[in-house]
Structures are given as structure tokens and as C-alpha cells.
C-alpha positions as CSV (number, residue, x, y, z in Angstrom):
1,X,31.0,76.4,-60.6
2,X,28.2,77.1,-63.0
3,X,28.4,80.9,-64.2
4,X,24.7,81.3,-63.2
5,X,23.0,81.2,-60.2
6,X,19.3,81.4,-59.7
7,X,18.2,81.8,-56.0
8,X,13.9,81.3,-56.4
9,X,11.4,82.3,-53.1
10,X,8.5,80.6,-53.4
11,X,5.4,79.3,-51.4
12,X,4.0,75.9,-51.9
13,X,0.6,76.9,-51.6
14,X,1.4,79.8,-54.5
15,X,-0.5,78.5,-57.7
16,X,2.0,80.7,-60.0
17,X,4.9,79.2,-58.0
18,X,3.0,75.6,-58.3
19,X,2.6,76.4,-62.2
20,X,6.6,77.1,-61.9
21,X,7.5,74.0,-60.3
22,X,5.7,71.5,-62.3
23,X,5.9,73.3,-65.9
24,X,8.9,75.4,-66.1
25,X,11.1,73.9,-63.6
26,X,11.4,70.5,-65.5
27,X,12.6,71.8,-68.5
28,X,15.0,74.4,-67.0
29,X,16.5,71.7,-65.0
30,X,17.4,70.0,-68.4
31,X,18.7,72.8,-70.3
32,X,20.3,74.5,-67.3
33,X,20.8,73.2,-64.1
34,X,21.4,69.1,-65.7
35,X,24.3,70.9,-67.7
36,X,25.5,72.9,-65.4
37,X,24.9,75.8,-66.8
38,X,22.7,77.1,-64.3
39,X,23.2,76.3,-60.7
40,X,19.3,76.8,-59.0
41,X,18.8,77.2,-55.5
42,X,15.7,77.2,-53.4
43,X,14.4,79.2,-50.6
44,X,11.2,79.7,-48.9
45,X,8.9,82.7,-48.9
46,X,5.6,81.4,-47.3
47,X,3.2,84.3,-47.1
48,X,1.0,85.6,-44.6
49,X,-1.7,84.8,-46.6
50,X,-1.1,80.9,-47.3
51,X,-1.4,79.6,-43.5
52,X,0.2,76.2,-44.2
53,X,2.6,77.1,-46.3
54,X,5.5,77.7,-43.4
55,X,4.6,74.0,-42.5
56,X,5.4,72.6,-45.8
57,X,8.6,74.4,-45.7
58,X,9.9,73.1,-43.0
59,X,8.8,69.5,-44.2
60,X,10.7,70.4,-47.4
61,X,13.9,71.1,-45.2
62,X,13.2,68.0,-43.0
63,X,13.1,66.0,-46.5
64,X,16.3,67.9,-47.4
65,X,17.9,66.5,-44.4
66,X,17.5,63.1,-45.8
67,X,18.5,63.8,-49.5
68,X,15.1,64.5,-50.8
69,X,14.5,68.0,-50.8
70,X,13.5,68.6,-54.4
71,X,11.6,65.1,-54.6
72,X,9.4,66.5,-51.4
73,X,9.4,70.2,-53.2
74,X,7.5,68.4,-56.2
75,X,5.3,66.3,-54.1
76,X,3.8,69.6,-52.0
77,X,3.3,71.5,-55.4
78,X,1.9,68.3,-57.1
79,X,-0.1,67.2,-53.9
80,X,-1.0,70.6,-52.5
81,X,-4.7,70.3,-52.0
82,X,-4.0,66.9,-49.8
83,X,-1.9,69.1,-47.2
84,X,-3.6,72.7,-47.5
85,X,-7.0,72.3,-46.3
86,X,-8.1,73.6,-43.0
87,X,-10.3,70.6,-42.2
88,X,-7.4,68.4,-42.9
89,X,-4.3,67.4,-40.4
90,X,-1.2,69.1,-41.9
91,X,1.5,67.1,-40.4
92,X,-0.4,64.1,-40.8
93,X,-0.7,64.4,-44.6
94,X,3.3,66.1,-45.0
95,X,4.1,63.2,-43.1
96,X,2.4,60.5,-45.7
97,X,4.5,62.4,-48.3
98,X,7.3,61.8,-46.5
99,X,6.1,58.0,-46.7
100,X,5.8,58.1,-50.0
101,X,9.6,59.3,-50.2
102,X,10.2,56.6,-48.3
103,X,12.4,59.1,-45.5
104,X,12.8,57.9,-42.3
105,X,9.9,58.9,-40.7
106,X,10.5,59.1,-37.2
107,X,13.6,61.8,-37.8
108,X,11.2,63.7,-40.2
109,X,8.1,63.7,-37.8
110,X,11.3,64.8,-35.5
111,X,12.3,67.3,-37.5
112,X,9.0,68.6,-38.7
113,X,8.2,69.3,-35.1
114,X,11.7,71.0,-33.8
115,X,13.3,74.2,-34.5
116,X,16.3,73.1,-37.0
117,X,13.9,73.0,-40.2
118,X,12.0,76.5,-39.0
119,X,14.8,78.2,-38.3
120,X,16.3,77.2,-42.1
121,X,12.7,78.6,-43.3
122,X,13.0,81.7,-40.9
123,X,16.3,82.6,-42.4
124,X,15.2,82.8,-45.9
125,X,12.5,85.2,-44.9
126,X,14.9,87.1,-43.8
127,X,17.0,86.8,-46.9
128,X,13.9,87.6,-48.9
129,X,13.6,91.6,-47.2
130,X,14.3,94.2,-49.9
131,X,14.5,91.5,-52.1
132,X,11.2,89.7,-52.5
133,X,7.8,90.6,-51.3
134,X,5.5,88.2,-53.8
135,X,5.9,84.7,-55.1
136,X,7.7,83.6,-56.9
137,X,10.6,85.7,-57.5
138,X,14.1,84.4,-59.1
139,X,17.1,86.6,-58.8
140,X,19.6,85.8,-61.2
141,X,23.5,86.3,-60.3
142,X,26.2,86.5,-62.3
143,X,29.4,87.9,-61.9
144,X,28.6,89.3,-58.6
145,X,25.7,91.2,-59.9
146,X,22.2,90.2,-60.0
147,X,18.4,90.8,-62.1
148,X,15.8,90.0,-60.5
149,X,12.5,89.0,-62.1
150,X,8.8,88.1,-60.9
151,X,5.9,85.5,-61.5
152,X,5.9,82.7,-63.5
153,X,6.8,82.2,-66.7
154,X,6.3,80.1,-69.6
155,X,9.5,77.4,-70.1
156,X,10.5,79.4,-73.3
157,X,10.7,82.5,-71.8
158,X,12.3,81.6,-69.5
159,X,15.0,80.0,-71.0
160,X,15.7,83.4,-72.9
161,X,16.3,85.3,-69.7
162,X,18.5,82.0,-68.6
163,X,20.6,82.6,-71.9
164,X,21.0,86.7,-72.3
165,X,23.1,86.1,-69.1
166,X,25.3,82.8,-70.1
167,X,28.4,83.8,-71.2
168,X,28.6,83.0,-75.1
169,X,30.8,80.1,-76.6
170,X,33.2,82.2,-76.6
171,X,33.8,83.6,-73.1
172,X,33.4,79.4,-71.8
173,X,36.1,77.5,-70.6
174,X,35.8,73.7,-70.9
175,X,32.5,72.6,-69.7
176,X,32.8,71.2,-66.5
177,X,30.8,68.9,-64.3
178,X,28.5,70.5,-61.5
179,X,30.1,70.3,-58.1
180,X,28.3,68.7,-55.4
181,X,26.0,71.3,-53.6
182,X,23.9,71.2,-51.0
183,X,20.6,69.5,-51.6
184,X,18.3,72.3,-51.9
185,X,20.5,74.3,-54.4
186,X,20.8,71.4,-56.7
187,X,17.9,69.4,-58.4
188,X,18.6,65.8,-59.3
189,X,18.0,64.5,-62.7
190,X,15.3,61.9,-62.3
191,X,12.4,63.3,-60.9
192,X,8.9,61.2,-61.3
């Protein structure tokens, strides 16, 4: 129900997407997205040029599986060098995270190896064509019409594009609470 949506692509091994995750994000998810404002969703663009990032996608939707989509999201940004490295076991080390999260690890190492999580990941590449070619990109929808707009950006900044396309006071109804969405298009408000 919130009047804006913001659909982001990004890669986790992206440093202006890992910039956006752990410095912008935070604050937009309190003045937006907390308030439901803003309603933010999440899909994966893992380039061609980030080998490991298609992995930690599909750990991110095997986390999501479990509830902890955005809590894995900010541990691959925030622990990216432990799972990137070419010398180092990927699944291994997106499995520890998973530890850390404390998912059921079995139906994540499950998942991490099937199809269900890949195919999730495989789908937003395909919503990404004509849409999204770099990292990140945020496409912002109102009304059935949309603006898209590229790289990361400062919290501030941000937050001005966020509100020149909130309706004003005026145009609200009565704020309302956020309705339960899927895990990946909602953040939740505690996030360490």
C-alpha cells in the first residue's frame, strides 16, 4: 500500500551497490520504507564481470526462504571479501553466514545447491533487460509510471528523489501500516 515502490538490481560484489547497502540503505529504510512511505524491493543483477556474485544471490534467496533475506543481503555486502576470493570456497564461506544467521543450515546448503534460489536469480535478470544494464539501478514507480536512476548516491540525495515523488500532505490519506510483503521487498527494522 505504500504510494512508492522502489525495485533496486544490484550485485553483491558491486562496491557502489555495497556503498548503497551499508550507507544509504539504512537511512532510507528509516525515513521511507520503516514508515511506509516507500515500499523497496530487491532483485539481483550479478554481472558477468563479478564471478561470484550469482552465488551470493542465490544464498540471499535461500536466506529469504527462511525469513532472512535482508539480514543475509547485509552480511554479503558487509562480509564481501570473506566470500569473493578465488582462492577461497564460496559455498563454504556463504554457508558460515548462513551460521551466523542462525538459518537452518542443511535446507540452505539444500537450497544453495538446487535450482529454486537460481531460477528466482535467473528471473530477475531477465526482468533487468531494457531496464538495467549496470549496478545499481533503482526504478522508482508511482502511479503506474516509473523514473529510473543509476549509481549510488549519498543518503540526502537520495531522500530528495524519494520525496519529489511522494504525494504531498495534501494528496495522503491516513497513514497506514505497511502490509506484509514478501521478504525480499520489505526490510525489517532492526538490522545489526
Amino acid at each position: 500500500e505504500a504510494p512508492l515502490i522502489v525495485v533496486e538490481f544490484t550485485d553483491f560484489q558491486c562496491p557502489s551497490c555495497r556503498r548503497h547497502a551499508l550507507e544509504t540503505q539504512p537511512e532510507l529504510d528509516r525515513g521511507f520504507v520503516e514508515t511506509g512511505k516507500v515500499l523497496w524491493v530487491a532483485k539481483h543483477l550479478p554481472l558477468k564481470m563479478h564471478p561470484r556474485a550469482p552465488v551470493a544471490a542465490v544464498a540471499a534467496e535461500c536466506a529469504g526462504d527462511q525469513g532472512r533475506f535482508w539480514e543475509m543481503r547485509h552480511l554479503l555486502f558487509e562480509q564481501v571479501e570473506a566470500w569473493s576470493k578465488e582462492d577461497v570456497d564460496a559455498d563454504a564461506e556463504l554457508t558460515r553466514l548462513a551460521g551466523r544467521l542462525s538459518l537452518d543450515i542443511p535446507e540452505f546448503v539444500g537450497c544453495l545447491q538446487g535450482r529454486t534460489g537460481l531460477e528466482r536469480v535467473l528471473q530477475d535478470l531477465y526482468d533487468a533487460q531494457g531496464v538495467a544494464q549496470q549496478t545499481p539501478t533503482f526504478i522508482l514507480l508511482k502511479d503506474g509510471t516509473g523514473a529510473v536512476t543509476r549509481g549510488a548516491k549519498p543518503a540526502e540525495v537520495f531522500a530528495r528523489l524519494l520525496e519529489a515523488r511522494l504525494p504531498q500532505k495534501a494528496e495522503t490519506s491516513e497513514e497506514k501500516e505497511p502490509s506484509a510483503a514478501e521478504d525480499r521487498a520489505q526490510p525489517p527494522v532492526d538490522r545489526e
